[in-house]
N, C-alpha and C positions, 0 to 999 in steps of 0.2 A: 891232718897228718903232719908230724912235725920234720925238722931236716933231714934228721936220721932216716929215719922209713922212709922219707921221700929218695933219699940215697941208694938205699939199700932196692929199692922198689926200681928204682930208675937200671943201677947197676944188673938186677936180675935179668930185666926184659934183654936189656944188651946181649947178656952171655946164651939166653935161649936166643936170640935173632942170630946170632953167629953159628949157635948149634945148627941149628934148622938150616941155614945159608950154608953149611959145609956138610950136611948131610945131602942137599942136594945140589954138592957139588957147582957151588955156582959164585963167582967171583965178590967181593963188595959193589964193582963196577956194573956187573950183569943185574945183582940185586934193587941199587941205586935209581940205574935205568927205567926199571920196571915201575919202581915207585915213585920216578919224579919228583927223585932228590939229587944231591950231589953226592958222588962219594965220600966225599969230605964228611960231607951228615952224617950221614952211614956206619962210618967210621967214628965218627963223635958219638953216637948213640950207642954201638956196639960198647963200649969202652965206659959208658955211663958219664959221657961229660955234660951230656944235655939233655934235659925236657926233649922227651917227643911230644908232639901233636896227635890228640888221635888220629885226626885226618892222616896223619903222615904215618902214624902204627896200621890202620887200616891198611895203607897201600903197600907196606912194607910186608903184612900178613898176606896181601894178596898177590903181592909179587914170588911169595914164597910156597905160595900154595897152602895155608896152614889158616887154619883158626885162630881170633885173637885171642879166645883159652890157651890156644899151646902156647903163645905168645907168653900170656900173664899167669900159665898155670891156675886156670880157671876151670871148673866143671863146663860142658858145652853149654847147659841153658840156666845162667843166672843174669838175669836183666832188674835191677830196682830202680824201680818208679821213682822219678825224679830224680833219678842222679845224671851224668853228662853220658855214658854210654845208653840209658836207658833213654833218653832225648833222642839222641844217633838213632836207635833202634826204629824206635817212633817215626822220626821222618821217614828211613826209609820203606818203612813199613807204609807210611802216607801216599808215598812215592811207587808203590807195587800195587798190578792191579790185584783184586782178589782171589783171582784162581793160581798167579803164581804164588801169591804169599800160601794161599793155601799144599801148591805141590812144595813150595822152601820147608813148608813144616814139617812134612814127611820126612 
């Protein structure tokens, strides 16, 4: 991926995390909190100044209540093998015993 799309890619996630954060209604500080960042982050990501961390888009998605699709504008189930999301997927797939992975699939 070169600067550009990395830009552009960075800049989008931001403006859906503000979408979603002000649809429901809920501060950068309330958001931040949840996700065990700083505001300041929060703000810097919203704004596209900075790389987020999956780890830290996860917690931001889950602080928001949303899918990391609505995040990235991604269909619900596209996972490819060997890339860093499909790794994530994996562990915690590792990490689940199999009758919940089984009810998660439903």
């Amino acid at each position: 991926m070169n600067d550009t799309s990395r830009t552009a890619l960075r800049c989008d996630v931001g403006v859906k995390i503000r979408e979603w954060r002000l649809r429901r209604e809920m501060s950068q500080a309330d958001v931040a909190r949840r996700a065990g960042i700083t505001q300041a982050s929060l703000s810097n990501y919203e704004n596209g100044k900075r790389d987020m961390p999956l780890s830290t888009l996860i917690g931001v998605a889950s602080a928001l209540n949303v899918s990391l699709g609505d995040l990235l504008e991604l269909p619900d189930v596209i996972v490819v093998r060997n890339s860093l999301l499909g790794r994530a997927v994996e562990q915690l797939r590792d990490r689940m015993p199999s009758g919940e992975l089984a009810e998660a699939a439903v």
